[in-house]
MIDOSE-1310 file (N, C-alpha, C; in nm, 2 decimals, decimal comma, always signed):
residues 132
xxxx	+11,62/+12,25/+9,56/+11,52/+12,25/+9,66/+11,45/+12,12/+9,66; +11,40/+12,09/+9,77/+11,36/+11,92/+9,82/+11,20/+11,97/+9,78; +11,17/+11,89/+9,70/+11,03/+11,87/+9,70/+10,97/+11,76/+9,81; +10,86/+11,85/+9,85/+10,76/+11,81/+9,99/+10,64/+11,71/+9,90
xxxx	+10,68/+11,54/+9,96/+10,55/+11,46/+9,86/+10,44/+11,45/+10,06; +10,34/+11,50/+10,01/+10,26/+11,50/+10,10/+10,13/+11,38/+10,05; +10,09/+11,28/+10,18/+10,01/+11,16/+10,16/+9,89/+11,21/+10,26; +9,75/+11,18/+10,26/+9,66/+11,22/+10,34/+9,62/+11,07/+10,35
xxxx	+9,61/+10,99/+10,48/+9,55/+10,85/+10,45/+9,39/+10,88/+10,56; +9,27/+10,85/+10,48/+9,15/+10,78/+10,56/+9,14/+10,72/+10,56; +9,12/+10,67/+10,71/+9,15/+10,50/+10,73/+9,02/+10,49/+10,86; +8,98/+10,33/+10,86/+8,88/+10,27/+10,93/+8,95/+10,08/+10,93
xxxx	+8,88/+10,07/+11,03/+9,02/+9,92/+11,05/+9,02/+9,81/+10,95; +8,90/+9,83/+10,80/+8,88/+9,76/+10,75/+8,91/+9,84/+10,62; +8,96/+9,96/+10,58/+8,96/+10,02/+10,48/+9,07/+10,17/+10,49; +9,14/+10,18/+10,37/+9,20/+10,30/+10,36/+9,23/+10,37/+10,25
xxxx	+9,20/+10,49/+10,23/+9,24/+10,56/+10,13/+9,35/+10,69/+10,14; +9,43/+10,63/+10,04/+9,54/+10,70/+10,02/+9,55/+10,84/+9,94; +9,55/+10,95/+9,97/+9,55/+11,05/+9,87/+9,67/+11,10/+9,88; +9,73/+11,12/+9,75/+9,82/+11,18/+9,74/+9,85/+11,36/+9,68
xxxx	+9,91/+11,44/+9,78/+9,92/+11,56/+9,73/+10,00/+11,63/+9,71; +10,08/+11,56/+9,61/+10,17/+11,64/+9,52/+10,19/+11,70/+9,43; +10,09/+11,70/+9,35/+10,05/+11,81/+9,25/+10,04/+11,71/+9,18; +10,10/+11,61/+9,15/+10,04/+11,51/+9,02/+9,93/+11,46/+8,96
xxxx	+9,87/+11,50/+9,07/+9,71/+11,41/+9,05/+9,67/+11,29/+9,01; +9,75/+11,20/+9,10/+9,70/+11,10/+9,12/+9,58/+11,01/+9,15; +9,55/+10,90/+9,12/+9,42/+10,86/+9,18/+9,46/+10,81/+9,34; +9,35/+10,85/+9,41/+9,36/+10,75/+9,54/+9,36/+10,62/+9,52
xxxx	+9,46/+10,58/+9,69/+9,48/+10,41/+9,60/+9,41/+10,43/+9,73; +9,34/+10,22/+9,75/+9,28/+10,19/+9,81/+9,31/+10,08/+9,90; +9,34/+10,08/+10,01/+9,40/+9,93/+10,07/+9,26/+9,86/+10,16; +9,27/+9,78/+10,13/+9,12/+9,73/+10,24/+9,21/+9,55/+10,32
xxxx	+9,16/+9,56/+10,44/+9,22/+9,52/+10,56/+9,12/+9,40/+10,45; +9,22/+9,24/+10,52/+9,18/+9,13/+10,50/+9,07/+9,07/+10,58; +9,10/+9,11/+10,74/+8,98/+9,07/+10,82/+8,89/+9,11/+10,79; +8,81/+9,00/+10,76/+8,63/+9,04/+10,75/+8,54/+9,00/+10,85
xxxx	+8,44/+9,05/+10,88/+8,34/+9,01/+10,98/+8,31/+8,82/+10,95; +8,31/+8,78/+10,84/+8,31/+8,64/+10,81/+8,43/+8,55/+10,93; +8,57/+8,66/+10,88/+8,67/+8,56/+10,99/+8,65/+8,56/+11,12; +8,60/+8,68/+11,16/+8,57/+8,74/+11,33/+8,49/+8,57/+11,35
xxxx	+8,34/+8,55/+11,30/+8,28/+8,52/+11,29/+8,29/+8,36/+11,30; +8,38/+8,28/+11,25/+8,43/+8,17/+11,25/+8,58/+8,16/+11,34; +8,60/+8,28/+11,40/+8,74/+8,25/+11,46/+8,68/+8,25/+11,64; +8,59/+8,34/+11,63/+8,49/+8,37/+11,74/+8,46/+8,20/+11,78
xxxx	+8,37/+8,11/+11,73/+8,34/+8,04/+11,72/+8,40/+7,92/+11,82; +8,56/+7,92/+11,78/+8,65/+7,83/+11,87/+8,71/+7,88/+11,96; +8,76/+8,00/+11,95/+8,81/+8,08/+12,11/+8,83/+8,26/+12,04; +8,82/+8,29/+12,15/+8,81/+8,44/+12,12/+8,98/+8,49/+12,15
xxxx	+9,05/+8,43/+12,18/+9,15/+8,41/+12,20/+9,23/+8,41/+12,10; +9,18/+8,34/+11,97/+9,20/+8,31/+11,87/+9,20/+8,38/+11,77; +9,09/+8,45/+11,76/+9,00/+8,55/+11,70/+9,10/+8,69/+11,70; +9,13/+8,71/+11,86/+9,24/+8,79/+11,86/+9,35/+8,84/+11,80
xxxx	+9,44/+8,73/+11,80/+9,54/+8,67/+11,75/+9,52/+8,68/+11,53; +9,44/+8,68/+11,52/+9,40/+8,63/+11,37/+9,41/+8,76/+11,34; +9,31/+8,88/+11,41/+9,26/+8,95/+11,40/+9,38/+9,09/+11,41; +9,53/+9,07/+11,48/+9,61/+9,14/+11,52/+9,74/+9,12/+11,39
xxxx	+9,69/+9,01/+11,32/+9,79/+8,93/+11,24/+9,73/+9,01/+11,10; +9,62/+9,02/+11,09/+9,56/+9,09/+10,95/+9,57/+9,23/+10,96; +9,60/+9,29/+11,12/+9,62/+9,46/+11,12/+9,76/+9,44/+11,09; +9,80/+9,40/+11,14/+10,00/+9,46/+11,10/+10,01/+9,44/+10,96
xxxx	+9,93/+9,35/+10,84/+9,95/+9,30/+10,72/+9,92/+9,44/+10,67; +9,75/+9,48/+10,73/+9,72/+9,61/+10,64/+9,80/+9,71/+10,69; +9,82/+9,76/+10,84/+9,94/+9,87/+10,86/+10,10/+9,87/+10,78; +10,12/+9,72/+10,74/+10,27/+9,70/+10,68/+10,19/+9,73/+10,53
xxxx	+10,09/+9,70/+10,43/+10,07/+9,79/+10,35/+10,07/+9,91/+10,28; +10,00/+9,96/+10,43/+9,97/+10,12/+10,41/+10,13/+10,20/+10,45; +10,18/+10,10/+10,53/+10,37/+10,17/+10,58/+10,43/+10,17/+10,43; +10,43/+10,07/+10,40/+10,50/+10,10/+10,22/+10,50/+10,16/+10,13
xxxx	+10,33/+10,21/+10,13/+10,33/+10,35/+10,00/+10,36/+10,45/+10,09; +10,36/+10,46/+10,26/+10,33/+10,62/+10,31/+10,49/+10,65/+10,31; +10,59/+10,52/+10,31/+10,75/+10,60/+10,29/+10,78/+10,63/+10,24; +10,74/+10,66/+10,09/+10,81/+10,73/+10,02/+10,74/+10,89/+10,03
xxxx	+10,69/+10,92/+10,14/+10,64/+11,07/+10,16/+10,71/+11,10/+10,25; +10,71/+11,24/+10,30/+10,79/+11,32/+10,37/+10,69/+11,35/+10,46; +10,54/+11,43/+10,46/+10,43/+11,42/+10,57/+10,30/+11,35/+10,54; +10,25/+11,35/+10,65/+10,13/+11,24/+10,66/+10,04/+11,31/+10,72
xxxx	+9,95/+11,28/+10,67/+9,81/+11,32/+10,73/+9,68/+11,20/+10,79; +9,69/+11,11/+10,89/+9,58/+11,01/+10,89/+9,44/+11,09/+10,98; +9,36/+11,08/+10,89/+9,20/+11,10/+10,97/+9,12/+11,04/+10,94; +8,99/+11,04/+10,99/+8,94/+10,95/+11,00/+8,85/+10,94/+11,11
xxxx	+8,72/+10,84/+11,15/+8,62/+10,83/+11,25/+8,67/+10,75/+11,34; +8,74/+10,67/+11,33/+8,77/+10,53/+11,40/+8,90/+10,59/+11,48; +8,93/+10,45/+11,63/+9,05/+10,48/+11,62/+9,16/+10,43/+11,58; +9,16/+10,35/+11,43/+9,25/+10,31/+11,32/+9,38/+10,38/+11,34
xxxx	+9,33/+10,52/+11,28/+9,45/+10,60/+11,30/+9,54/+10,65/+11,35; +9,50/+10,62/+11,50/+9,63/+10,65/+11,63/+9,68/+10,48/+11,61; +9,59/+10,37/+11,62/+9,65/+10,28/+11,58/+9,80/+10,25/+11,47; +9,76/+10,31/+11,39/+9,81/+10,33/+11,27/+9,96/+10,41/+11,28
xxxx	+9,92/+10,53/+11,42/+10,02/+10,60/+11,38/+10,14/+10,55/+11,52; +10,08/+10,46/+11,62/+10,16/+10,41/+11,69/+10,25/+10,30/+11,60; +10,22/+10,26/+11,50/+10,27/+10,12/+11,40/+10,38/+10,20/+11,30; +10,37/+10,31/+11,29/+10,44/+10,34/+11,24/+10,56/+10,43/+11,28
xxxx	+10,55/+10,46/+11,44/+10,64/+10,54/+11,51/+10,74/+10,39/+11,53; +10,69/+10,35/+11,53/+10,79/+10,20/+11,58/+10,89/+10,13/+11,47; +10,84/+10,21/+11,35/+10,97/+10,16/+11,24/+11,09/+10,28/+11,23; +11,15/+10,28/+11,18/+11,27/+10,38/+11,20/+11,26/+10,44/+11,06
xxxx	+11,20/+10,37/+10,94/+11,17/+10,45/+10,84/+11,09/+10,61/+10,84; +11,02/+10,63/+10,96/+10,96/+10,70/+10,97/+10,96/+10,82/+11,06; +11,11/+10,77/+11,14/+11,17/+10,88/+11,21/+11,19/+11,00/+11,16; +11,18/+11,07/+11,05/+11,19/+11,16/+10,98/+11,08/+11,23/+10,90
xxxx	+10,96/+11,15/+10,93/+10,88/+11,16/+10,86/+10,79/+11,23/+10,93; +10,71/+11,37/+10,93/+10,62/+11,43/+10,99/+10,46/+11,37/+11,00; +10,44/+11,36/+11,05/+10,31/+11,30/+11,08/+10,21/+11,36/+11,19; +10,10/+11,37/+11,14/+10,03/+11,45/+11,20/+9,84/+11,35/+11,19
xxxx	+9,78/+11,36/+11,31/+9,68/+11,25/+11,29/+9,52/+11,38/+11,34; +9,42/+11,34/+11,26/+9,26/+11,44/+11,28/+9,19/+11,28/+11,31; +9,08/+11,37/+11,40/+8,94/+11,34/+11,40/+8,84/+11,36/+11,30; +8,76/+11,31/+11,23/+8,66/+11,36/+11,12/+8,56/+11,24/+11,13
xxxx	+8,46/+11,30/+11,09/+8,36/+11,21/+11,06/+8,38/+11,13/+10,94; +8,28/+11,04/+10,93/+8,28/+10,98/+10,82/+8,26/+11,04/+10,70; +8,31/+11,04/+10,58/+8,33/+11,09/+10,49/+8,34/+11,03/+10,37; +8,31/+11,05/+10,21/+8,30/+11,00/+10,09/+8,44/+11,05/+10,05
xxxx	+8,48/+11,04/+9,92/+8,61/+11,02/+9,85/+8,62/+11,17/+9,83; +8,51/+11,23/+9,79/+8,50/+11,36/+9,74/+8,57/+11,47/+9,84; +8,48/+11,43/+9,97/+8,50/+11,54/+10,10/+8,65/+11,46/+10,11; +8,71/+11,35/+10,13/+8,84/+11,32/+10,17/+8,93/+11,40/+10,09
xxxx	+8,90/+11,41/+9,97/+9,00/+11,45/+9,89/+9,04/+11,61/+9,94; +8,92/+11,69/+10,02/+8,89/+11,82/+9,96/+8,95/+11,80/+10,13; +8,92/+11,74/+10,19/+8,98/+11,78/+10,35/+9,10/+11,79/+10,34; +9,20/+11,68/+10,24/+9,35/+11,65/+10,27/+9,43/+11,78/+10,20
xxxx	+9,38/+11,82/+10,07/+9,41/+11,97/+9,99/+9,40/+12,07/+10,11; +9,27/+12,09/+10,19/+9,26/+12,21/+10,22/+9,39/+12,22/+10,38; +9,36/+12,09/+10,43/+9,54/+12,03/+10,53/+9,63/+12,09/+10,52; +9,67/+12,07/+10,39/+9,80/+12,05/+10,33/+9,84/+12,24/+10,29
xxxx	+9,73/+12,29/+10,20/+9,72/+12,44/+10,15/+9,74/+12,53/+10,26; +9,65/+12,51/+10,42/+9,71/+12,55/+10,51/+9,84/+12,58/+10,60; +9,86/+12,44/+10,57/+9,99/+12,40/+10,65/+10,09/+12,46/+10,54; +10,11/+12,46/+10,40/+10,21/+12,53/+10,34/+10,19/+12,68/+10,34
xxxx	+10,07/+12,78/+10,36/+10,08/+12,90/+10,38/+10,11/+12,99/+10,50; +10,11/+12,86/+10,64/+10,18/+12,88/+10,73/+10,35/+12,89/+10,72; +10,41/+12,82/+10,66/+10,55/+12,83/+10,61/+10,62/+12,88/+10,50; +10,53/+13,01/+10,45/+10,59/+13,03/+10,36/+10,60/+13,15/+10,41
């Protein structure tokens, strides 16, 4: 029997947390986007045009981070306040790694590590007592 590795990511365009729910108990890992309001801020400066570009080059870096731990899972969970996450999950319908991969994206408010943790369990507990 195929063990189901299930990933819950909260994500905002500057930050993401990875929970993993496989029963291992894991710590959440943490990826945080390189663009900072500092670069906006100095890229702004010379053309916004620029700023753009800078700014579209530091999302794919953090979406090509967060794509590399979420392949080795079978479903995904992204939620989250922002719209990161449809971001997120358009970037990743576009690789073929993830053609197979279930993926499923929520709305939520903002939220601490605690409530993240306890949103992505109670996800997941649902969705497997539906299929069993």
């Amino acid at each position: 029997m195929k063990t189901i590795k299930q990933l819950g990511i909260y994500l905002d365009h500057t930050a993401a947390n990875l929970i993993d729910f496989t029963g291992n108990h894991k710590a959440p890992q943490n990826v945080v986007s390189d663009f900072d309001i500092q670069d906006k801020h100095e890229t702004l400066q010379r053309s916004e045009s620029e700023m753009h570009h800078k700014q579209q080059d530091k999302q794919r870096v953090y979406f090509n981070k967060i794509g590399t731990i979420a392949s080795g899972y079978n479903e995904l969970l992204l939620f989250g306040p922002t719209t990161a996450k449809t971001e997120l999950l358009h970037f990743l319908q576009k690789d073929n790694n993830f053609d197979k991969i279930k993926i499923e994206t929520e709305s939520t408010d903002k939220m601490n590590l605690q409530h993240q943790q306890h949103f992505v369990s109670e996800h997941f507990k649902k969705f497997d007592f539906k299929n069993s």
